[in-house]
C-alpha positions as CSV (number, residue, x, y, z in Angstrom):
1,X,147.2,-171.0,-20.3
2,X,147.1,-174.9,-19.8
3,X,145.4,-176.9,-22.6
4,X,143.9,-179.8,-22.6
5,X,144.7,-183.4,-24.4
6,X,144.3,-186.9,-24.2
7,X,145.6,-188.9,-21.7
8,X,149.1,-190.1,-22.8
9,X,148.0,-193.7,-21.0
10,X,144.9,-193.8,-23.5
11,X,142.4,-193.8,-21.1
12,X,139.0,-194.5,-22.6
13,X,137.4,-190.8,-22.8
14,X,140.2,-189.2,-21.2
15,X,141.3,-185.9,-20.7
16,X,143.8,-183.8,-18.9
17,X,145.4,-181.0,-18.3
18,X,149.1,-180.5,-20.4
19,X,151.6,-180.0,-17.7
20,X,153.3,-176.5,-18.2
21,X,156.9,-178.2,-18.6
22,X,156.6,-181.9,-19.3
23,X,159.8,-181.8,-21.7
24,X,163.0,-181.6,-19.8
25,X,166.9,-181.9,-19.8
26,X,169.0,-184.1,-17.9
27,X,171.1,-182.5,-16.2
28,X,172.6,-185.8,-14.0
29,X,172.0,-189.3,-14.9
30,X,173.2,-192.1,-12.2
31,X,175.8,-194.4,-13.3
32,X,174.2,-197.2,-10.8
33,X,170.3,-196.4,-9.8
34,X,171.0,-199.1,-7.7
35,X,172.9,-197.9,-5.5
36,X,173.6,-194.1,-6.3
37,X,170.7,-191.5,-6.2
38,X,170.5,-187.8,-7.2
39,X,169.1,-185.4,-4.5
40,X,168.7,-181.7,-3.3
41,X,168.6,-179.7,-6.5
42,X,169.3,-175.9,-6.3
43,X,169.2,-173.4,-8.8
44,X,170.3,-169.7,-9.2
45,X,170.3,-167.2,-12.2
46,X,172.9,-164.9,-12.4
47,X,173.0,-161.6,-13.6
48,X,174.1,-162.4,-17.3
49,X,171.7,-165.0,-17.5
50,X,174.2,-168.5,-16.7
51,X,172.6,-170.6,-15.2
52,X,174.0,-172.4,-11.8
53,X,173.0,-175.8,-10.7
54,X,173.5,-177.7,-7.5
55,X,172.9,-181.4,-6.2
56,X,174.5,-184.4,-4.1
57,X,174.6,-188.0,-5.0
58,X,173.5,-190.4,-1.7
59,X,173.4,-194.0,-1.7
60,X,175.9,-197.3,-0.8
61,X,177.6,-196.4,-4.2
62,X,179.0,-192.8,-3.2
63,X,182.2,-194.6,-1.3
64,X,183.0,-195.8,-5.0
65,X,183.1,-192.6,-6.9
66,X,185.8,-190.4,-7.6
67,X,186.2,-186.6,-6.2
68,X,185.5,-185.3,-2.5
69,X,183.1,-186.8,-0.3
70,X,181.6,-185.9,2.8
71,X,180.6,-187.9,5.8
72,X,177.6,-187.3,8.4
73,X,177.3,-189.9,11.2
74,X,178.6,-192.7,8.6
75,X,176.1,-191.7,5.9
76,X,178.5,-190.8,2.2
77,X,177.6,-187.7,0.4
78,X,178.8,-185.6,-2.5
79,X,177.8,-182.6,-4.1
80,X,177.9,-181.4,-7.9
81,X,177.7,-178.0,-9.7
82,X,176.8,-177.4,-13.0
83,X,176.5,-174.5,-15.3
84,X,174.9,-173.5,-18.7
85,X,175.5,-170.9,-20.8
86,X,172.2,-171.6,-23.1
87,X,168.9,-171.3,-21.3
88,X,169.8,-175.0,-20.0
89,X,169.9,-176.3,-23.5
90,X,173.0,-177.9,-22.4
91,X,175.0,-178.2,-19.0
92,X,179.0,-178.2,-17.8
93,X,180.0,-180.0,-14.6
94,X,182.8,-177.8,-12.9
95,X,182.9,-178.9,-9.4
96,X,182.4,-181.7,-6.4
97,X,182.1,-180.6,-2.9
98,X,181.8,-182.4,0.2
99,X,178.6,-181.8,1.5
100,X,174.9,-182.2,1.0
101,X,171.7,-180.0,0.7
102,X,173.7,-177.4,-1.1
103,X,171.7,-174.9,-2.6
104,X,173.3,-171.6,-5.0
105,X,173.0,-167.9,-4.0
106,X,174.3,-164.7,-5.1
107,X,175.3,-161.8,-2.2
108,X,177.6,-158.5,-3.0
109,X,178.7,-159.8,-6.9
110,X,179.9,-163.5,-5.5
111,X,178.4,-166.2,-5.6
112,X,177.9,-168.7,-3.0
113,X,177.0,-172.4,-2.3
114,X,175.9,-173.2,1.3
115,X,174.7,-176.8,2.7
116,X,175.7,-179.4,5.4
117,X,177.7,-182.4,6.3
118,X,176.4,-182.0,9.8
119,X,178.1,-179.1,10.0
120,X,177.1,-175.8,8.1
121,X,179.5,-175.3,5.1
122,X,180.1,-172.8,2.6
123,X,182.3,-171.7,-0.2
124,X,182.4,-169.1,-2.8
125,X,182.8,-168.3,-6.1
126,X,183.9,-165.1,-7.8
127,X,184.3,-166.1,-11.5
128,X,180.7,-166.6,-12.0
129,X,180.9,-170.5,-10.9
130,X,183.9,-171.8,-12.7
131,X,186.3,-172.4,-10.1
132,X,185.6,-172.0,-5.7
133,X,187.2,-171.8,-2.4
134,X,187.9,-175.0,-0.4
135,X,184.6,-175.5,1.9
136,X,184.7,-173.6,5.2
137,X,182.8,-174.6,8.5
138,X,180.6,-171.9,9.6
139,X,179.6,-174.5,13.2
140,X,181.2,-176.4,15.1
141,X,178.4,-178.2,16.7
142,X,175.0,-179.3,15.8
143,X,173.3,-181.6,13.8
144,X,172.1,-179.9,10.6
145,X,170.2,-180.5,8.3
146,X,167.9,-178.4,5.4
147,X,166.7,-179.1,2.1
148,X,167.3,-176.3,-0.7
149,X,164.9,-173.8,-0.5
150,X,164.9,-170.1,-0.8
151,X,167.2,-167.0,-0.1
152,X,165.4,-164.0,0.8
153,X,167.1,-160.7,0.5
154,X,165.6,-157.4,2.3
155,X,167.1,-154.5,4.4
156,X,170.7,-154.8,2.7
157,X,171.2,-158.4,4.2
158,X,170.5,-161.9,2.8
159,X,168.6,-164.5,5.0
160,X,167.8,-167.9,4.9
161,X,167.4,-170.7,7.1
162,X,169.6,-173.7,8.2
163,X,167.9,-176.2,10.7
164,X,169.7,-177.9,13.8
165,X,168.0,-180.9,14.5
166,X,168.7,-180.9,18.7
167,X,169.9,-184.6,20.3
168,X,166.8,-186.7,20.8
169,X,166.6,-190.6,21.6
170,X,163.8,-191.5,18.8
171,X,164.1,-194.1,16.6
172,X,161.7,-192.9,13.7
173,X,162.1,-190.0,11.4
174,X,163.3,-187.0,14.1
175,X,161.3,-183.7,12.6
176,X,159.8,-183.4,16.0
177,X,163.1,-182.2,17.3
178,X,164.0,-179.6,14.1
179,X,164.2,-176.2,15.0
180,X,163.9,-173.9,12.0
181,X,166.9,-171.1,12.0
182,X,166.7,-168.1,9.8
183,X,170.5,-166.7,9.2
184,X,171.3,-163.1,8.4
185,X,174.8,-161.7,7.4
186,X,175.2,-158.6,5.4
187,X,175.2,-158.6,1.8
188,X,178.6,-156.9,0.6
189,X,180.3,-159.0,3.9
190,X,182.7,-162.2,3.2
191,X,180.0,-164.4,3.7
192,X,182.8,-167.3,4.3
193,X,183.4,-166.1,7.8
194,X,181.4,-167.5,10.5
195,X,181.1,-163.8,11.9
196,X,179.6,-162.5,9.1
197,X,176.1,-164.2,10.3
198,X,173.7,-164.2,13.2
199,X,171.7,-166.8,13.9
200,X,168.3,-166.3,15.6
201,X,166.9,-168.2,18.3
202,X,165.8,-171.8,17.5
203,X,162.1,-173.4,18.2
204,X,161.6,-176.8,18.3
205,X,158.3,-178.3,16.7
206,X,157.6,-181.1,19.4
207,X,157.8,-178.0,21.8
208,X,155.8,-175.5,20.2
209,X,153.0,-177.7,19.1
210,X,152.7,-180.7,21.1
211,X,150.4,-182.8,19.6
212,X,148.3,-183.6,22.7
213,X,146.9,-180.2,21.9
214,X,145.7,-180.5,18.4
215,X,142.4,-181.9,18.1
216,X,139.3,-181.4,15.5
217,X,141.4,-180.9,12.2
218,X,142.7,-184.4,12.0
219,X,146.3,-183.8,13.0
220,X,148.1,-185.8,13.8
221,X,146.4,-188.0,11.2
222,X,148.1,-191.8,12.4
223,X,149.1,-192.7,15.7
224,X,152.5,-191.0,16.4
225,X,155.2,-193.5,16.4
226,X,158.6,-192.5,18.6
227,X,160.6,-195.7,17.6
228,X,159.9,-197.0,13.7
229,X,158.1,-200.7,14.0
230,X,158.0,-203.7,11.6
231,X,155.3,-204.3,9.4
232,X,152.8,-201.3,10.2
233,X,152.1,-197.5,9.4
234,X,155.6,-195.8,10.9
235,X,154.4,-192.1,11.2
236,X,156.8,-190.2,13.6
237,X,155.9,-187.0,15.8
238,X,154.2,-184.1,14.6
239,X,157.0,-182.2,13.0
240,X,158.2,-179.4,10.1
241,X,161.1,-179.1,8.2
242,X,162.3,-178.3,5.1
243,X,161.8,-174.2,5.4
244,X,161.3,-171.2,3.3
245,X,161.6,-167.5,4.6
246,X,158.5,-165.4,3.5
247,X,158.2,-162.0,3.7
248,X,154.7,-160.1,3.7
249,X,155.5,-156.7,1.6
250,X,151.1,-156.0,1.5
251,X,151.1,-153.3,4.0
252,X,147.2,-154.4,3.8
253,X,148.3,-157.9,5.4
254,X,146.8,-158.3,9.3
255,X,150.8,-159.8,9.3
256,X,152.4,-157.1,7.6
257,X,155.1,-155.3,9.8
258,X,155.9,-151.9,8.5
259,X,159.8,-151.6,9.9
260,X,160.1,-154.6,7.5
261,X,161.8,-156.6,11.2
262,X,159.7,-159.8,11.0
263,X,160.4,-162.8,8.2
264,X,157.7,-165.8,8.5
265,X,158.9,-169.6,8.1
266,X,156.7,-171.9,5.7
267,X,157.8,-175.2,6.5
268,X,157.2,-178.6,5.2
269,X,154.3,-179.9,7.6
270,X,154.9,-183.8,8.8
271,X,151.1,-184.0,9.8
272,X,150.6,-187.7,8.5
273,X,147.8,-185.3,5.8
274,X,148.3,-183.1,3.4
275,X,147.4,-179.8,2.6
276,X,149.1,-177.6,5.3
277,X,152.0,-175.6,5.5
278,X,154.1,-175.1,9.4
279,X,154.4,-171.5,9.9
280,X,156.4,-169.5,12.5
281,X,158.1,-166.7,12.6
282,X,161.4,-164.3,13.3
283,X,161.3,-161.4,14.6
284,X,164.2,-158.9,14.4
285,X,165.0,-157.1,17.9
286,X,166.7,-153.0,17.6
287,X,169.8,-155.1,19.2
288,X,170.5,-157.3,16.4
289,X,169.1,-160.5,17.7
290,X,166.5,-162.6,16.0
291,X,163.8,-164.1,17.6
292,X,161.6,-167.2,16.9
293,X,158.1,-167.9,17.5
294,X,154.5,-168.9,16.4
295,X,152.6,-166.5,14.9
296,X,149.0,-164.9,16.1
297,X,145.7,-164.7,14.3
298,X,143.9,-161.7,14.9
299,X,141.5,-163.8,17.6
300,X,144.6,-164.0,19.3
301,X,144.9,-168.2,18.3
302,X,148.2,-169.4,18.0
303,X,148.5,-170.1,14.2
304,X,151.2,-173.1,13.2
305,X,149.5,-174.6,10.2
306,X,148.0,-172.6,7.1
307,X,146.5,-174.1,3.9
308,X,149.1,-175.1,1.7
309,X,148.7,-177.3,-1.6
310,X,151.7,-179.4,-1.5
311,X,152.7,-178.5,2.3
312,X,153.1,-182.3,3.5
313,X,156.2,-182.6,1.1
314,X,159.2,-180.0,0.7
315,X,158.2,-177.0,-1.4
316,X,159.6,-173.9,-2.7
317,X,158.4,-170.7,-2.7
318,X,159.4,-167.6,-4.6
319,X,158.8,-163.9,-4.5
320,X,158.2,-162.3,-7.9
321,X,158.2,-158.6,-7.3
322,X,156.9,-157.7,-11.2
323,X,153.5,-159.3,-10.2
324,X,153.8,-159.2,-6.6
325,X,153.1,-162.5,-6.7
326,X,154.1,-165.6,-4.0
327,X,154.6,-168.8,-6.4
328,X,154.6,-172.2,-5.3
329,X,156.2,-175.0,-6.2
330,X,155.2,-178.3,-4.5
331,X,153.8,-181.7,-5.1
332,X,150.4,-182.6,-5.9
333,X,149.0,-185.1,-4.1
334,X,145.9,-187.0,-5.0
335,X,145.2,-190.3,-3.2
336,X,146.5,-189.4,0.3
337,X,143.3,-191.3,2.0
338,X,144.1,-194.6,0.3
339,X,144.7,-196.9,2.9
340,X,148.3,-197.1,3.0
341,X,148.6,-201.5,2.5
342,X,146.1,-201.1,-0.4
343,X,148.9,-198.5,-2.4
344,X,150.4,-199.4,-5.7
345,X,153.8,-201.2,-4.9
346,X,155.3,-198.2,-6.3
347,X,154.5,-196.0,-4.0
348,X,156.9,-194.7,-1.1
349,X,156.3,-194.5,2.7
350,X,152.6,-193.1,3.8
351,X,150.0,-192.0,1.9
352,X,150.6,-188.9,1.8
353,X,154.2,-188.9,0.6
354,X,153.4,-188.9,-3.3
355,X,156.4,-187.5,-5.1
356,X,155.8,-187.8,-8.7
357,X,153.6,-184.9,-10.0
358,X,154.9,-181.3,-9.8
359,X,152.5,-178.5,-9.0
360,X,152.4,-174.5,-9.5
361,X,150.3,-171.7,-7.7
362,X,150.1,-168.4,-7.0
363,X,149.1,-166.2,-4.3
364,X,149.4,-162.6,-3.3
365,X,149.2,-163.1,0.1
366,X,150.7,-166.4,0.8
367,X,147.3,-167.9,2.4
368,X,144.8,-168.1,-0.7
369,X,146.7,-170.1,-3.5
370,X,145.4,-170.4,-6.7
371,X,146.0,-173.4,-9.2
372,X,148.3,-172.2,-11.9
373,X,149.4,-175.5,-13.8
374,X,150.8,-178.8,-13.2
375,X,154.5,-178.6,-14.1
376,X,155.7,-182.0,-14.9
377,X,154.3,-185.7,-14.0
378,X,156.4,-188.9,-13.9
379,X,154.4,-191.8,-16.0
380,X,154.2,-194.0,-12.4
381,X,155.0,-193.7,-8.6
382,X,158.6,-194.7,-8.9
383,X,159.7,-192.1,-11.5
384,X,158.8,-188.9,-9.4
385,X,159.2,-185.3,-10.0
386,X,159.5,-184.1,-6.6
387,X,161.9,-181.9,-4.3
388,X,162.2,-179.5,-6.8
389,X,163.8,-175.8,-6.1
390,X,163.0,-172.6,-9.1
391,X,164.2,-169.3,-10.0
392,X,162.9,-166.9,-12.2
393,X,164.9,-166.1,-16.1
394,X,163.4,-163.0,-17.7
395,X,160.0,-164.3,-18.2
396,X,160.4,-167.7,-17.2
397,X,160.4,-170.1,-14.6
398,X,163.2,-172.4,-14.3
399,X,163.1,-175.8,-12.3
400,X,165.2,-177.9,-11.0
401,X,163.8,-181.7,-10.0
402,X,164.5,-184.5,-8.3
403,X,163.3,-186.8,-10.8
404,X,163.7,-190.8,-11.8
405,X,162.3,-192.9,-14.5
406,X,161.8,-196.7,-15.1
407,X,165.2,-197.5,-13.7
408,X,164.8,-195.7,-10.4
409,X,165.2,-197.9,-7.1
410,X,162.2,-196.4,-5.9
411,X,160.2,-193.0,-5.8
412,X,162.3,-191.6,-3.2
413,X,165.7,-192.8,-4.4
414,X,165.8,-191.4,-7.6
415,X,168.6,-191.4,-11.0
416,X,167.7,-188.4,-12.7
417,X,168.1,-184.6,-11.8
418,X,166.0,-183.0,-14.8
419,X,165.5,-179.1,-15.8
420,X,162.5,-177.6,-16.8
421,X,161.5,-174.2,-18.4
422,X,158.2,-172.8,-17.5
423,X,157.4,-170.4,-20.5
424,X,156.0,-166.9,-19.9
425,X,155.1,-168.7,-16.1
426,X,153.2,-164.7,-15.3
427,X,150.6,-165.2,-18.0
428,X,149.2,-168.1,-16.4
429,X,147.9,-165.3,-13.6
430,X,144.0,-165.0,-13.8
């Protein structure tokens, strides 16, 4: 369990709770934090226990770098694998790839790397990570987008969702017009070929939850901004984003479905708050196709925000099927009513968007989380521990952040992708 010790700032009396996996490894380290940034970590275990690691560099100093690049709508992206052979002791760059919000899988004995450059792209690997096809195009239209979150596999298929965000004429930050979806191709199936997956039906937030219609929970929380505006708080539409696919196995669950045909969406929530998760869901029709919509609370309520520590930013979620066990991986926030001009100087965007403290819960029912440590904490705003994606090793949790230290440009833009091992991570169940 966690233990407690003194403040490493020396605070007068202080005390706090040891984060579970404050020690880490660096797996990328910017060679300008100026002007190149590491984002969208992704991690996979595979059966032999190497360890596979994704990311893609962002910034103005991409152009400048050697090795494939990508390009969506003008913006300069490329991605990086890495492998260990040690526990992540160590770490081997193998590859760059063109695209961006890659994130590792396994499916049928290969191993696969999906993401975007607008367009959905994939490639494969089937000597375990050290060498991959060119990238393949599985769209030809769209605008996509989708942060590394999970995989879920059930019913002999793999699933996982992709989000198109549909044409809109805004201005500000567009997750009012992201509809969330899931993908489904068979597991032992080329998963290269765009026929190998179905797609389900998309929903789009601004749709499904206008915000005219939320009142009495404080959402939205500041005054909805279409077009971004000089020198005040810039909070865009209601939106989600950034989505995991959950599935309720609790055949005690009121939102358990016993064919095993329906997959819920926990999304990042852009509520201007904190606290809650977007949920929808995807339900599987005897023809095939996949359909999206909001769930129902047994009152009959539409329900498309749950309690979620950490929901406001993206998060990952993982089933563990030893404990039966939904684990959480998001950040902590802890100052989110601050008046947003009154922040430290390091801090980035609204109040709510604090990115450098990494938290860890469990649940067995995806609803009622329990506190189960804080991972890792940056010493100040700017060097955050944030955007992190986890898979399970044996008995312990690996993670993969999007981290910075003093050097960073700012909290968001960060130098550093770090690893961290959370030790025996089903003992901290109580």
């Amino acid at each position: 369990m966690n233990e407690v010790m003194k403040n490493r700032g020396g605070d007068a009396g202080g005390n706090r709770i040891r984060p579970l996996a404050d020690e880490y490894v660096v797996l990328f380290e910017s060679p300008d934090p100026q002007s190149v940034y590491g984002y969208s970590p992704g991690i996979v275990v595979l059966p032999d226990g190497r360890l596979i690691a994704t990311m893609d560099l962002g910034g103005k100093g991409v152009k400048e770098l050697e090795g494939p690049k990508g390009s969506r709508r003008g913006y300069i992206t490329q991605g990086k694998i890495f492998l260990s052979d040690d526990k992540g002791r160590t770490w081997r760059h193998v590859h760059d790839f063109p695209f961006m919000h890659a994130r590792p899988f396994v499916a049928g004995g290969s191993l696969y790397v999906i993401g975007q450059c607008e367009n959905i792209q994939i490639m494969r690997s089937d000597d375990k990570g050290e060498s991959w096809t060119a990238p393949v195009r599985l769209t030809d239209s769209g605008n996509w987008h989708q942060a590394p979150c999970n995989v879920h596999e059930a019913n002999g298929n793999v699933y996982l969702v992709m989000e198109n965000i549909r044409e809109h004429e805004l201005t500000n930050w567009p997750v009012s017009q992201i509809e969330p979806i899931l993908m489904r191709a068979k597991t032992d199936a080329d998963l290269t070929l765009a026929e190998s997956w179905t797609f389900a039906s998309g929903l789009v937030a601004e749709e499904a939850i206008p915000s005219g219609r939320l009142d009495y929970f404080g959402v939205p929380f500041f005054t909805e901004q279409r077009a971004a505006k000089p020198n005040q708080v810039n909070s865009a539409l209601v939106g989600w984003l950034e989505t995991n696919v959950v599935q309720i196995t609790d055949p005690d669950h009121y939102w358990h479905d016993p064919s095993g045909r329906t997959f819920h969406l926990w999304m990042r929530a852009h509520t201007g708050g904190t606290g809650y998760a977007a949920i929808a869901k995807v339900v599987e029709r005897e023809d095939g196709r996949m359909e999206t919509m909001l769930e129902r609370t047994p009152s009959g309520k539409t329900a498309a925000f749950l309690p979620c520590p950490g929901g406001q930013m993206k998060f990952h979620i993982l089933y563990d099927a030893i404990t039966k066990m939904y684990w959480l991986l998001s950040s902590q926030a802890t100052d989110s009513m601050t008046r947003a001009d009154r922040l430290p100087a390091e801090r980035f965007d609204l109040p709510n968007n604090e990115r450098h403290r990494l938290q860890l819960h469990f649940s067995k029912n995806c609803v009622d989380w329990c506190f189960a440590g804080l991972v890792t904490a940056g010493d100040s705003p700017r060097q955050s521990r944030h955007y992190a994606s986890m898979a399970i090793d044996g008995d312990d949790l690996c993670v993969l952040s999007r981290s910075g230290d003093a050097r960073a440009k700012d909290a968001h833009n960060g130098n550093l992708i770090t690893f961290h091992r959370v030790a025996r991570f089903r003992e901290l169940i109580y």
